[in-house]
C-alpha distance (Angstrom), angle and dihedral (degrees) to the residues before:
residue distance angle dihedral
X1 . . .
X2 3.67 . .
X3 3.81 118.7 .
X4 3.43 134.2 -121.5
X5 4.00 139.0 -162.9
X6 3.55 107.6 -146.5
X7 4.31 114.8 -160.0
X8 3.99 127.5 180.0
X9 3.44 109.8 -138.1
X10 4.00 118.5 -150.6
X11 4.01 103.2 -172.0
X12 3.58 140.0 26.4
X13 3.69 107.1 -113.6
X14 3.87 90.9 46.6
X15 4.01 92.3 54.1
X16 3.50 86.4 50.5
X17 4.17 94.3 47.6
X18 3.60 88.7 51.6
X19 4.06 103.2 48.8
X20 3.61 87.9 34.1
X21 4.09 92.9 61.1
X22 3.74 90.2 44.8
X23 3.84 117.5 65.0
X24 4.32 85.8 -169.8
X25 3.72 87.4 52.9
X26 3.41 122.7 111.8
X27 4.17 134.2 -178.6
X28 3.68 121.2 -122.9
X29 4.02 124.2 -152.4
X30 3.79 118.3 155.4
X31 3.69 94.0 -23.0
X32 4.08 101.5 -142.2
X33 3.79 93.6 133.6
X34 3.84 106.3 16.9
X35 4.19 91.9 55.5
X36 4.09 92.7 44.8
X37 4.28 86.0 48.0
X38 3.66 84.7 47.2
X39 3.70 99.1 52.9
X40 4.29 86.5 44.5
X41 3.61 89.6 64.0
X42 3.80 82.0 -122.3
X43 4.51 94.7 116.1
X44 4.13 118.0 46.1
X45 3.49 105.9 -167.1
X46 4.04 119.0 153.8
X47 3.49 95.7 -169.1
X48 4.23 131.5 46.3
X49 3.83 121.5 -162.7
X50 4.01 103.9 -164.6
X51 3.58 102.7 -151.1
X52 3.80 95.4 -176.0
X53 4.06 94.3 110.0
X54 3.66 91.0 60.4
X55 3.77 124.5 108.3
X56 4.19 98.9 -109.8
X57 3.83 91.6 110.3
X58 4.06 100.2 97.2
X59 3.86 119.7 103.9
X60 4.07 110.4 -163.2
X61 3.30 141.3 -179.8
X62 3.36 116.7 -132.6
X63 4.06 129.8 -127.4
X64 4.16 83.2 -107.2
X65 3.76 95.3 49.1
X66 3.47 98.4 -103.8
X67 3.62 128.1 110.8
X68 3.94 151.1 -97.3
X69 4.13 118.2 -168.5
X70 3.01 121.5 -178.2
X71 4.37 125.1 -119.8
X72 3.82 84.9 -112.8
X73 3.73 109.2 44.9
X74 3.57 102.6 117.7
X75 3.92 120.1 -122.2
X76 3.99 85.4 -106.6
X77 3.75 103.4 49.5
X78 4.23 88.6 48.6
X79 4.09 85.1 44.5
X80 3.68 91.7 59.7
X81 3.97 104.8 31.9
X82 3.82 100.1 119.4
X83 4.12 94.8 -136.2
X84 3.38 85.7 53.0
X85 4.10 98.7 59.0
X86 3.38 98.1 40.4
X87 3.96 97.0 43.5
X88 3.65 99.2 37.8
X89 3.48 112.2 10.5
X90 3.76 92.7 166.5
X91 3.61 88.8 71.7
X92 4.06 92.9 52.6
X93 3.77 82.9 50.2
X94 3.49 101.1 60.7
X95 3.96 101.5 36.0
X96 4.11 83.1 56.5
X97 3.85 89.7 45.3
X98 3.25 94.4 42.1
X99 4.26 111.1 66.9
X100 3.52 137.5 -2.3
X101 4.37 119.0 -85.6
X102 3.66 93.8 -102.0
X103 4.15 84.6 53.7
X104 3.36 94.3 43.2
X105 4.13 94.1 59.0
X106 4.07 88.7 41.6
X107 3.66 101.5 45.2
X108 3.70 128.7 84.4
X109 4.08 132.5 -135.0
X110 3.80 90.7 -136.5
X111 3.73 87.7 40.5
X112 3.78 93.3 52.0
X113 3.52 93.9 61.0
X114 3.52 90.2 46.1
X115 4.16 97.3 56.3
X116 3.27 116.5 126.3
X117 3.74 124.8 -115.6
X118 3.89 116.5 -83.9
X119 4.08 97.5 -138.0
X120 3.77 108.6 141.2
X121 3.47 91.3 -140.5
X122 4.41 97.6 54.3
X123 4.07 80.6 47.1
X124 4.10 108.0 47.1
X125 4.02 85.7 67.2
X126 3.57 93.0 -133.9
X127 3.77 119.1 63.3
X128 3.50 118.9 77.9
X129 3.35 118.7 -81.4
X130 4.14 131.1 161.2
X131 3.39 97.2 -155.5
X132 4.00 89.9 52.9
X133 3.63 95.9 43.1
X134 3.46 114.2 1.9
X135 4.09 122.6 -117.4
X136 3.48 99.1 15.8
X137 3.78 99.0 104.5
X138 3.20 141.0 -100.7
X139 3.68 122.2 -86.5
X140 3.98 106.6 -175.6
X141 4.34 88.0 64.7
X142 3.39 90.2 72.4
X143 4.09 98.2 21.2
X144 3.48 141.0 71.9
X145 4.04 95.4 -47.3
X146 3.95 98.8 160.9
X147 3.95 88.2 126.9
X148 3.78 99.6 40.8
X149 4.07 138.7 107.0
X150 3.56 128.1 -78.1
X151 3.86 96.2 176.6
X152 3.87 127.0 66.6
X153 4.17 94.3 3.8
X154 3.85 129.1 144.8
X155 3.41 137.4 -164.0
X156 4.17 95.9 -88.8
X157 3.94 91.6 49.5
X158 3.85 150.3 23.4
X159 3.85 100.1 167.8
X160 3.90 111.9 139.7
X161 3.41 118.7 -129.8
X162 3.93 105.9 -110.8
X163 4.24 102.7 -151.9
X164 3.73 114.9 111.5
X165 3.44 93.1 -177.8
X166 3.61 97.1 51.9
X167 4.16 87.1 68.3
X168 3.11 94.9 60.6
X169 3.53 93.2 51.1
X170 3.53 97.9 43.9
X171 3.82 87.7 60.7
X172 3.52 93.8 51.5
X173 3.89 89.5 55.1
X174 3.97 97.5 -122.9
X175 3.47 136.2 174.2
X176 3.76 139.4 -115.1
X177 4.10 110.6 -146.1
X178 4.15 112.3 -166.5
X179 3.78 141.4 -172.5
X180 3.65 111.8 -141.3
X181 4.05 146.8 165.2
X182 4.09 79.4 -99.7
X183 3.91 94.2 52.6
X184 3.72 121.6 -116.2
X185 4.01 129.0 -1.1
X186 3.45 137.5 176.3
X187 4.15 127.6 -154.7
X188 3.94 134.9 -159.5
X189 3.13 101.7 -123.2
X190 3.73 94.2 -122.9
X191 3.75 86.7 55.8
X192 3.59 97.0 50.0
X193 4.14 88.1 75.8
X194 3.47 114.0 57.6
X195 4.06 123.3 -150.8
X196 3.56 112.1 -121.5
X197 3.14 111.5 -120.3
X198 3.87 117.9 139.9
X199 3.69 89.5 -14.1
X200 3.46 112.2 50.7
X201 3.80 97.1 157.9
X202 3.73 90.0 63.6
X203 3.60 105.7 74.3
X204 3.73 104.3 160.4
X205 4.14 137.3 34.7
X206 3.34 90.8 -121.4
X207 3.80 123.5 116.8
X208 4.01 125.7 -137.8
X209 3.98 113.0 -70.1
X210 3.61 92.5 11.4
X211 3.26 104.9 127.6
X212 4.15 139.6 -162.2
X213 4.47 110.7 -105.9
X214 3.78 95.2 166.4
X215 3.98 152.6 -5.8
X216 3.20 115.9 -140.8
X217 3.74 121.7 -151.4
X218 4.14 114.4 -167.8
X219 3.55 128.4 -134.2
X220 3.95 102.9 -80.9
X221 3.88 118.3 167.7
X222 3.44 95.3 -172.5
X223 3.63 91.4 64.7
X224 4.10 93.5 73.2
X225 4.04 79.8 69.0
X226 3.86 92.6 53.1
X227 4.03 144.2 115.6
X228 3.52 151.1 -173.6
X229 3.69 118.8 -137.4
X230 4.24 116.0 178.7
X231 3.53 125.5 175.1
X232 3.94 121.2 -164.0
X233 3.75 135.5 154.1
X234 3.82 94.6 -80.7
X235 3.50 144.6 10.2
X236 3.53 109.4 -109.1
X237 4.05 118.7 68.9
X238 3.37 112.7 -37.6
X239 4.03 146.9 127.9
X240 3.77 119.6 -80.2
X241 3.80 122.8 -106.6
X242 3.82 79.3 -161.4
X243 4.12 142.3 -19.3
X244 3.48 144.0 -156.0
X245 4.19 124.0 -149.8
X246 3.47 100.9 -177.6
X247 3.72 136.7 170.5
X248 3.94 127.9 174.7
X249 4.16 144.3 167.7
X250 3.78 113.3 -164.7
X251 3.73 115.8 -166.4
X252 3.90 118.5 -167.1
X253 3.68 91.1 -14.8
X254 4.10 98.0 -57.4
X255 3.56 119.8 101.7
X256 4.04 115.1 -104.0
X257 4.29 101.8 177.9
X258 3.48 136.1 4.9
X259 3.59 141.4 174.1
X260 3.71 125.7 176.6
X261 3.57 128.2 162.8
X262 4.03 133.3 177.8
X263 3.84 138.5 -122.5
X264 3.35 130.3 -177.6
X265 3.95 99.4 26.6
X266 4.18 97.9 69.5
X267 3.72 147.4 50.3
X268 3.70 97.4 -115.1
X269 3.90 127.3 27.0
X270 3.90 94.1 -76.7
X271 4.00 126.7 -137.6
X272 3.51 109.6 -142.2
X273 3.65 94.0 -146.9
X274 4.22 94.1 150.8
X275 3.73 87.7 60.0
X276 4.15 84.9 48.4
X277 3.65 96.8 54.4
X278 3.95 92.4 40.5
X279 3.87 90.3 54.5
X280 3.59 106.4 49.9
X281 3.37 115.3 114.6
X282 3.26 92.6 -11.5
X283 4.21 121.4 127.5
X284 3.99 110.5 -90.8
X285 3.57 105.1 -115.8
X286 3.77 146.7 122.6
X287 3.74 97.3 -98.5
X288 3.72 98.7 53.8
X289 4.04 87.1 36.3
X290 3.88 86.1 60.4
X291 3.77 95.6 41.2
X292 3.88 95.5 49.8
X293 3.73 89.8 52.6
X294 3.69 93.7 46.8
X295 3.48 90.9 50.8
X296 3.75 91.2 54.9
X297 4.09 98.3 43.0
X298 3.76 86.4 54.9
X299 3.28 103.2 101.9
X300 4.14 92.4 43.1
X301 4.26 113.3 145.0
X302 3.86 103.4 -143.8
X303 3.68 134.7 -172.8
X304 3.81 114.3 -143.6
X305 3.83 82.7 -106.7
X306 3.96 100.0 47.8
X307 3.90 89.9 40.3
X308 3.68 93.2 109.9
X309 3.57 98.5 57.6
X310 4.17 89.8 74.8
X311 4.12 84.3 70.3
X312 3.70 100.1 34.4
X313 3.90 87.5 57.5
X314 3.82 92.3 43.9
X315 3.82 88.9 60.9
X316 3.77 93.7 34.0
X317 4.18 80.9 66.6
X318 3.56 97.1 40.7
X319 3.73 90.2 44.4
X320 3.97 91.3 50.6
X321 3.62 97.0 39.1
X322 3.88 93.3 48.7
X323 3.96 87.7 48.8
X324 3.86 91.6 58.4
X325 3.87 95.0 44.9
X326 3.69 99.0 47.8
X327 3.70 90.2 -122.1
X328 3.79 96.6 118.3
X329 3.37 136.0 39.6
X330 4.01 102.2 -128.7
X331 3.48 126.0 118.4
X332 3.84 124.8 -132.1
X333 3.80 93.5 -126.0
């Protein structure tokens, strides 16, 4: 049995004092990824700030119409704020598709997009796995990788990033506010999840004891038009094989915004920003829903056991896309 100091913190800047001066220090918010990773073997910390006391909790709109959450709103509470469904539903959407109810009232927003990736191989402890322990290989390449990214891989990892609400909010172009031993910082959200590359183990900017105060998501009107569409092996709670965030207006027939994003199908929360630029002014319909999509899966890595996820998220976009222009007949369940 490994021990471990346990410490409640009751304000920001003295969370952040006392992680930041101990490099086996960890924080500690609702728990429901860092306590199972703890029990694995897979996370080592001796010492546990629980930030739950501190003020994080607000969610805000903002004098634009966007909005400010707070690091420890819990998945629920943002699910069920009323500004939040009818201004961004896509963001409901994916916190309710995205865990169980008793998950949903533990977990944390800031904590969500901190959750560590769900590869087998990074959580058995003992396979090798760069993102685990870094330059020892990476077991999923050549493994069982049914589950794993075909967008934005490298050579030293494949895991998929495993937020559903982090899609959404990468389509809608939010922000990541922090407290560190620096001061203040703000992230784009896109830069706020780094590819793996060489590094794999270093998935955020973010130094140690800096820690996540608020998200920030901007005013974005075509987000009242907006869904979340996830597919996964079954109905009930589970990870996506792939996801759509999308949001679009359509005036006379031609496309005016968009914003799409995908889960599921990369290792980071991944903009779709090909399909964007393909859609633009373009007419809504299937054909150029399909093309846009296939433009943007074409440079997908597969594994002959991942392979099928390149068409399941083509028609995962055309099925989204065609839901929010009336020009199908799917639903977004």
């Amino acid at each position: 049995m490994r021990p471990i100091s346990y410490s409640r913190a009751t304000d920001t800047a003295t969370a952040v004092a006392a992680v930041s001066a101990d490099p086996t220090s960890d924080f500690l918010a609702g728990g429901t990824t860092e306590i199972d990773l703890l029990r694995q073997n897979i996370l080592h910390p001796r010492r546990l700030v629980d930030i739950n006391s501190l003020p994080l909790t607000g969610i805000a709109t903002t004098p634009e119409g966007g909005l400010s959450i707070g690091a420890l709103a819990r998945m629920s509470e943002v699910a069920a704020e009323p500004v939040v469904r009818e201004r961004f539903p896509m963001i409901c959407q994916a916190l309710e598709l995205g865990a169980s109810a008793q998950l949903r009232h533990m977990a944390s927003m800031g904590g969500n997009l901190l959750q560590r990736v769900r590869c087998s191989y990074y959580r058995d402890a003992e396979s090798p796995c760069n993102k685990r322990e870094p330059d020892t290989g990476c077991s999923a390449i050549d493994g069982f990788s049914r589950g794993h990214a075909v967008l934005g891989t490298s050579e030293h990892c494949i895991a998929t990033h495993p937020s559903d609400v982090a899609v959404a909010l990468m389509a809608l172009d939010a922000r990541v506010h922090t407290l560190g031993p620096r001061g203040e910082r703000a992230y784009a959200f896109d830069d706020f999840f780094l590819l793996p590359r060489d590094s794999p183990h270093r998935e955020h900017p973010m130094e140690h004891g800096e820690l996540i105060t608020a998200i920030e998501v901007p005013a974005t009107p075509v987000a009242r038009h907006s869904l979340y569409l996830k597919v996964r092996d079954r109905e009930s709670y589970e990870f996506a094989l792939a996801s759509v965030a999308a949001a679009l207006s359509v005036v006379d027939g031609t496309i005016a915004d968009v914003r799409v994003a995908l889960g599921g199908l990369a290792t980071k929360p991944w903009r779709a920003r090909r399909v964007e630029d393909f859609l633009i002014g373009a007419p809504a319909n299937r054909v150029n829903f399909d093309q846009a999509a296939r433009v943007e899966l074409a440079d997908a890595r597969t594994t002959p056991m991942n392979a099928f996820k390149v068409e399941l998220a083509r028609r995962a976009v055309v099925r989204a896309l065609e839901t929010l222009s009336g020009d199908g007949s799917e639903s977004p369940a």
